[in-house]
Structure formats: C-alpha cells, structure tokens
N, C-alpha and C positions, 0 to 999 in steps of 0.2 A: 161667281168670280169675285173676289175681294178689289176695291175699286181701290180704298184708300189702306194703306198700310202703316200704320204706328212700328218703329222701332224701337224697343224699351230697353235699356242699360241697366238701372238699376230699381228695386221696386217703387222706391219715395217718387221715379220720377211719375209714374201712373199719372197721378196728380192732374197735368198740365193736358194729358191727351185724352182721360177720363171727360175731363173739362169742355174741350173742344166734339170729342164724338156725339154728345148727345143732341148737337148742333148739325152732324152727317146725315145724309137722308139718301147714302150710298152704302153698298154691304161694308164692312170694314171689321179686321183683324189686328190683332200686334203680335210679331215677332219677338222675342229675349235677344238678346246678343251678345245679354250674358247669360251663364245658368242662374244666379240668382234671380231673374227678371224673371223667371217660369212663373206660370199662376198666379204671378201678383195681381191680376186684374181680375174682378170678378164683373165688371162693365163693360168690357167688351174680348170677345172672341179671341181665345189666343190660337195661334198655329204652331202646331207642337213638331220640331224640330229633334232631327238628333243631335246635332252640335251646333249650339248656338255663338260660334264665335265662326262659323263660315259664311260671313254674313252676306258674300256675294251671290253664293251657290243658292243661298235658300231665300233670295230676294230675289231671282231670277225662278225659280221652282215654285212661288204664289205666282210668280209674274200680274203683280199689280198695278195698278193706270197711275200709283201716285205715292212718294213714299214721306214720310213725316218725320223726321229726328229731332232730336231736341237737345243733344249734349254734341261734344265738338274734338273727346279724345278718339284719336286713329284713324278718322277720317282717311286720313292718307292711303291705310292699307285696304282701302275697298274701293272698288270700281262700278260699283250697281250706278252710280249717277251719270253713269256715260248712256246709260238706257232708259233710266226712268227720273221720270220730273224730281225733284228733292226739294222738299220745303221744310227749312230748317228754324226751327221756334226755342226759343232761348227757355232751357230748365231755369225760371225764375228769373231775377234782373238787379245780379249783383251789381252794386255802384262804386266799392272804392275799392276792388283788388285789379282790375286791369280786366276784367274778362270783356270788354267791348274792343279791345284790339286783339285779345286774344282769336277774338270769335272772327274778328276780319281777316287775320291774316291767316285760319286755319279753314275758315269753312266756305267764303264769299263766292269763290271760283268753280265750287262744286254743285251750287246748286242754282234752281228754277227760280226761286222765291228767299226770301229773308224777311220773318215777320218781326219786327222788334217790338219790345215793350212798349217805348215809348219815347217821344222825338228828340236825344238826346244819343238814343242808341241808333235809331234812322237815319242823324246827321252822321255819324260815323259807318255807316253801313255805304249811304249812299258815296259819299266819299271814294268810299275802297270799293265797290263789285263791279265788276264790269257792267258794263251798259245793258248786258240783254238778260240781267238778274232783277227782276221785283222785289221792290222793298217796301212794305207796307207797314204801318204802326197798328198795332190788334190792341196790347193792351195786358195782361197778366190774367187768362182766363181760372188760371190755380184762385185768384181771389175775387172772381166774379162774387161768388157766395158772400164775402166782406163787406162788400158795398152797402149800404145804411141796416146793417146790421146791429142792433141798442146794445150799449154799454150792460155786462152782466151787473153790473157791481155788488159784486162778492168778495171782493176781498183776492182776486186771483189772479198770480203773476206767473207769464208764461219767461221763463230763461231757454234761449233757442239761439246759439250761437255759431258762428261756422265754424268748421271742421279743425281740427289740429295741425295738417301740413300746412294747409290752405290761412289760416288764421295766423298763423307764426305764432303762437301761445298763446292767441286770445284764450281761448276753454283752457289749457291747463292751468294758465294764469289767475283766471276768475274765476272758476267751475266751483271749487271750496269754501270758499268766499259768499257767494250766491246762497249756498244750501246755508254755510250758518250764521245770514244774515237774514232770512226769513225763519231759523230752527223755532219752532215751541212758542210763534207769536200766533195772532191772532189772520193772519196772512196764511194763502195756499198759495205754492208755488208747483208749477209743473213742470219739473226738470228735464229737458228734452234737446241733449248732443246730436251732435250730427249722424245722420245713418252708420259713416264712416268711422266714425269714433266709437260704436258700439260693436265695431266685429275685426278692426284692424289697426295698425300704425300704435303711435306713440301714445295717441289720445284712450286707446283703449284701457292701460292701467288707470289713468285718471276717472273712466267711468265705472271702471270696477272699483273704486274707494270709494265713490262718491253714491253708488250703487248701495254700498253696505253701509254706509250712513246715514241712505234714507230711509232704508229700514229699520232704520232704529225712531224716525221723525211721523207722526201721526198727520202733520201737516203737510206733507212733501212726498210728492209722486213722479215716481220715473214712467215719464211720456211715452208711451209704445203706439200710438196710435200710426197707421203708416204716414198721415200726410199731415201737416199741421191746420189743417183749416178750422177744423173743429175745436182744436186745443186752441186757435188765435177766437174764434167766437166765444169760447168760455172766461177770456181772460183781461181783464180790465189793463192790464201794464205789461209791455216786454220789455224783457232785459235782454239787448244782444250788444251786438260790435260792427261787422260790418257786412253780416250775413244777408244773403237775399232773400232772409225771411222781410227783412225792414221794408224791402219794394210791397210785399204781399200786406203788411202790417200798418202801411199808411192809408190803405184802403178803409180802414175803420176809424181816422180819425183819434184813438185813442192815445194816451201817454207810452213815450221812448223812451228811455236809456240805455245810449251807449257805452259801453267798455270799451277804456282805451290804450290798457293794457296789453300791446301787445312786441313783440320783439324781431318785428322788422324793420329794421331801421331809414329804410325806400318808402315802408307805408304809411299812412295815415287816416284812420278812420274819418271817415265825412261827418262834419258835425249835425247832422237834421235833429236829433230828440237832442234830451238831454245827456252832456257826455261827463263820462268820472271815470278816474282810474280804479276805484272801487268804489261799489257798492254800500251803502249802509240804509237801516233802517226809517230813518229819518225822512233818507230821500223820496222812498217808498211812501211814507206815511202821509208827505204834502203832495207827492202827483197825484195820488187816489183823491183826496180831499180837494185838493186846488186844481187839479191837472195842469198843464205846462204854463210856463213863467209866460208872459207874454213876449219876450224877446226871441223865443225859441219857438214859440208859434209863429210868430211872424220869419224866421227862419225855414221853419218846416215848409211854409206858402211857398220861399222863394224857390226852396228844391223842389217842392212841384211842378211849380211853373216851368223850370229849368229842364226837369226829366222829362214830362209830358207824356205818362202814363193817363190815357183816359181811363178817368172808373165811375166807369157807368153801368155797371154789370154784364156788359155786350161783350167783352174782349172771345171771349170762345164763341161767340157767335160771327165775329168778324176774321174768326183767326177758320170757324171752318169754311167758311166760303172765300176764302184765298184759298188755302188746298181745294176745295172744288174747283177753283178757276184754273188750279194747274194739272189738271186731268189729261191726260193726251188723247 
C-alpha cells in the first residue's frame, strides 16, 4: 500500500518531493496530474494512470494515508482532501510576486498541514488557516544540496529568470541582453528560462532567438538540465529578477543580480543582490573579483533574517516527518 503519495504537475517540480522522499521510510509513489508529469521521476515510483487530470478518481484508486502537493492552481476542482490528510509545500519560495497571499487564499482551507519555507511565509499562513491546520517552517529542501557548497570559480554565470506571464517581461526584456553581454568573453554563462517559456505562451518566441544565437556562441549554453540545482552548484553568479530560484540561490552565499526590467507597473522586484535594469559586463567582472559591495551584503543579512529560511541542509528532512505526522 503506498502510505505517502506525491502529486506532481509539472516535471521541474520533481525537484522539491525528490528532496523530501529520500527522508520517507514509508512505501511512497507520485501521481502526474498532468500528462507531462509522466515519468519525470526516476527516484521514486510512479503510478501510472489513464488520465491524469481525474485527479479525484485516482487519488481515491491508490487510496493513500497521505497526500503531498506542492503547487496551488485548481485546487478548487478536486475534492480528495475531504478524505485524505493534504500537506501542501510551497514549489520554491517566491518573494516579490504575491504568491504568499496567493497561497493563503487558495489553498489554507483545504488542507492538514502548511509547510512554509520560512518565517515570513509561516506569519502569513498562520494568520489565514483555520485553527486545526499545521503550519510548520521546514525550509527549501530543493536546496538542501546548496548548503556550504565551495565557490566553483570558473568563470560561470547561471541567467534563471521567472517565467514570461508571470514576470511581466522580466525574460523578454533582458533574455538578449544577458546572452550578448556575456557573448565571445572569457565568461560561461548557462542560459536557463523558465520550463514554461520553452514549450508555450509568449516567452516561447523569445527562447527560440535566443536558442539560435547561442548556437552560434562557443561560450553559452542552453540549460536543459531538469532542476536547477546542479546548474546553481556549477556557477559562481546568478542573474535573475524575482524568480524563486533567488530563495534557492541564497543558500550558497554567492553573488546576485537582479533585473529590474520589468513592465508591471503594481510590481517591484525586492532589492536583496545587486539590482540593474541592465546587465553589462563590468558588472560581472567586479562581483566575480570582489563579490558584493558591502552595503548589499549587509542587505542580503537583513532579508534573511526577515524571510527566515533555515539552511541548514535539514529542510527535507523536516519537511518528511511533517507528512509522517499527518498519516491517518
């Protein structure tokens, strides 16, 4: 019998419940829920479905003691948490688009458990769930791996931006920009959009140019790796905006730069690295050398201390024994 059940969406989320299972020491499978989720995991057992958008039918057909989620569109159209425990763990721990009211007002009511990244997201949780919902702070088990992780310094800069709806043109804004400000230098850069922008929407033209142009660059590589953890340990500097790779990226300690380019006129990227409307080389060439100004490190401290991501390397170890504790 499968005790603990992972819900998967889309493949990149793998990531977060990869993270957390090797901490289970219950049988445990994942479900798709969408078709593309199929066989994305090769770390843990999937349960293969005919149609993976029935996601009541075949959440009651495991009939499992426990089920795990981690993103927060549709919620509404399913009903499996009126039977079984739901502990819902945040896909990463964006900080300046709104997904911590998002996530209260769509998912708090529905479930057992609420693990937040970190005590920033726990005061807003606790705030909103009703009373006989657990809200525990785990921590970002996607970057356990991060934690005193040494500086490659190689010369290599990861660009990992969020997505084009969601961005409001952060990536079509900068994407260009990025490639031919690292083009033909002595710098690598690993150019890596969001899942989203390599298979749909508006951002997809933008990857396809920027696709054929680095094929043309000996120094610049399109990221296909599924999860970024690997590409964030190979690479001395990210260049994002207000992606929640940054949560995952401050785990190392290394030099930020934000883009601030972007064309919502409601948002504003959060200052923690270092922020520019563009990119240039320069900028590059003194964070590798110097790493961050000292006004922007002591910055950085403060939204630490503010978010309250423990990184200690534990977070999937604390994030599976909350799903253990909500077993029925």
């Amino acid at each position: 019998m499968v005790a603990v059940l992972y819900a998967i969406e889309r493949p990149f989320m793998r990531k977060t419940f990869e993270s957390i299972d090797r901490h289970v020491n219950v049988e445990s499978a994942f479900v798709p829920v969408r078709a593309d989720a199929r066989g994305c995991s090769d770390r843990i057992t999937e349960i293969e479905v005919r149609d993976p958008g029935a996601v009541d039918e075949n959440v009651r057909a495991i009939d499992p003691a426990v089920v795990v989620y981690n993103h927060r569109f549709g919620i509404e159209r399913f009903s499996f948490y009126e039977e079984y425990p739901l502990v819902h763990l945040r896909h990463g721990a964006s900080i300046g688009r709104g997904e911590i009211s998002v996530t209260t007002e769509t998912m708090l009511e529905r479930v057992a458990a609420a693990l937040a990244p970190g005590e920033r997201w726990a005061r807003a949780y606790r705030a909103a769930a009703p009373p006989d919902v657990t809200v525990a702070v785990v921590g970002l088990p996607e970057a356990d791996a991060l934690v005193d992780a040494p500086p490659p310094r190689e010369r290599r800069v990861l660009y990992a931006p969020t997505n084009y709806m969601v961005g409001r043109g952060a990536y079509a804004n900068t994407a260009r920009s990025v490639v031919e400000c690292v083009a033909d230098t002595e710098y690598e850069l690993l150019f890596r959009p969001h899942p989203t922008d390599r298979r749909e929407g508006p951002g997809l033209a933008v990857t396809r140019e920027c696709r054929a142009r680095i094929a043309e660059l000996p120094n610049v590589i399109f990221d296909e790796t599924v999860t970024p953890t690997e590409s964030m340990q190979r690479s001395d500097i990210l260049v994002s905006d207000y992606s929640g790779s940054i949560a995952e990226w401050l785990h190392t300690g290394r030099p930020l730069v934000q883009l601030t380019d972007i064309d919502a006129p409601d948002r504003a990227v959060p200052e923690i690295g270092v922020t520019t409307d563009a990119i240039d080389l320069a900028l590059v060439d003194d964070l590798y050398r110097n790493g961050e100004p000292e006004p922007v490190a002591r910055r950085r401290q403060s939204w630490l201390e503010d978010l309250g991501i423990p990184m200690d390397g534990r977070a999937g170890e604390r994030a599976a024994s909350e799903v253990l504790r909500c077993m029925a």
